[in-house]
C-alpha positions as CSV (number, residue, x, y, z in Angstrom):
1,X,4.7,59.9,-59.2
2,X,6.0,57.6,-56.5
3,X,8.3,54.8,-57.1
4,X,6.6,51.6,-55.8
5,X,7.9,48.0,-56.6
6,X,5.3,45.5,-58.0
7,X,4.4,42.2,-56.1
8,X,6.5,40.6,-59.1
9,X,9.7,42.5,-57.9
10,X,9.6,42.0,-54.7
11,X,9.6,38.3,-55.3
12,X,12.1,38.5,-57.6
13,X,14.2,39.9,-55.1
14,X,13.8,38.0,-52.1
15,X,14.2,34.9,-54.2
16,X,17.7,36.2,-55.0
17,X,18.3,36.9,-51.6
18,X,17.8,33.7,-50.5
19,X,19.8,32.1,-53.1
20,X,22.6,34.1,-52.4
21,X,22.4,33.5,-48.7
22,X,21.8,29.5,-49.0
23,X,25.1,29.4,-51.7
24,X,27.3,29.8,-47.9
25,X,26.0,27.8,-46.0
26,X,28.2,24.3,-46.3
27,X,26.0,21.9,-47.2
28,X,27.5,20.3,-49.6
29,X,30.7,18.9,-50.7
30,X,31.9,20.4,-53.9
31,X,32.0,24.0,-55.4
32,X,31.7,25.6,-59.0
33,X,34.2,28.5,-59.9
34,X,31.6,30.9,-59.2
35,X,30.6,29.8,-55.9
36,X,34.3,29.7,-54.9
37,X,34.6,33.6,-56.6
38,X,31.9,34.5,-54.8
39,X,33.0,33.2,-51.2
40,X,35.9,34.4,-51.4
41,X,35.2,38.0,-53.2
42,X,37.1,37.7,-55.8
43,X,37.0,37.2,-60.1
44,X,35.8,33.9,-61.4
45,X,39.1,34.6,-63.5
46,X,41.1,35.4,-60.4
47,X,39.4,31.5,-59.5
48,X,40.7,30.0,-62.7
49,X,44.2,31.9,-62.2
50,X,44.4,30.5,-58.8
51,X,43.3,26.9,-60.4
52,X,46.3,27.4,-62.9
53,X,48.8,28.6,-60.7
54,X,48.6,25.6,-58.4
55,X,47.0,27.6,-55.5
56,X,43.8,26.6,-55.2
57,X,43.3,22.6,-56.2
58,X,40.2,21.9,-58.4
59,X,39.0,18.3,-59.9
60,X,37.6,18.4,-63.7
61,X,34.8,15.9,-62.9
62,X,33.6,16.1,-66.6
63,X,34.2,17.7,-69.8
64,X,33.2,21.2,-68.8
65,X,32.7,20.9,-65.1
66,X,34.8,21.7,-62.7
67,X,34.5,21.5,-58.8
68,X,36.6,22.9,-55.5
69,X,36.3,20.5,-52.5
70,X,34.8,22.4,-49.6
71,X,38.0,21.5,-47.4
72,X,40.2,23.1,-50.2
73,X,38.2,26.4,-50.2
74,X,37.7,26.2,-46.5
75,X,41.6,26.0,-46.4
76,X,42.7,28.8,-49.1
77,X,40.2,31.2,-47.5
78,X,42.1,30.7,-44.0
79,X,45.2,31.1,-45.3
80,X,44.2,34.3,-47.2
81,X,43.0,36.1,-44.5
């Protein structure tokens, strides 16, 4: 029995792809906790921990939303690595 991948899948995947690729690219201004997580390779909690430490500077632009300015993640990820 061979192990093919429907039409359905396939889509599903390069959909995903794409999204993942697109997140990167800087395009816009302001970052969720898991974008920033993501970028950098890290937790969301290591994110919030960062956020809650004073390393990392986020803006609470609502209730539940937060947001990491580009320059700010820009800057942490230089000085990470």
């Amino acid at each position: 029995m061979e192990n093919k991948t429907t039409l359905c899948e396939q889509e599903n995947f390069r959909d995903n792809f794409q999204w993942e690729r697109e997140e990167f690219t800087w395009g816009k201004e302001n970052y969720r906790p898991k974008e920033a997580a993501k970028y950098l390779g890290v937790g969301l909690s290591t994110i919030w921990r960062y956020i809650k430490d004073g390393k990392l500077q986020a803006h609470r632009i609502g209730p539940r939303v937060t947001v990491i300015h580009r320059l700010e993640l820009e800057k942490f990820a230089h000085i990470k690595r």
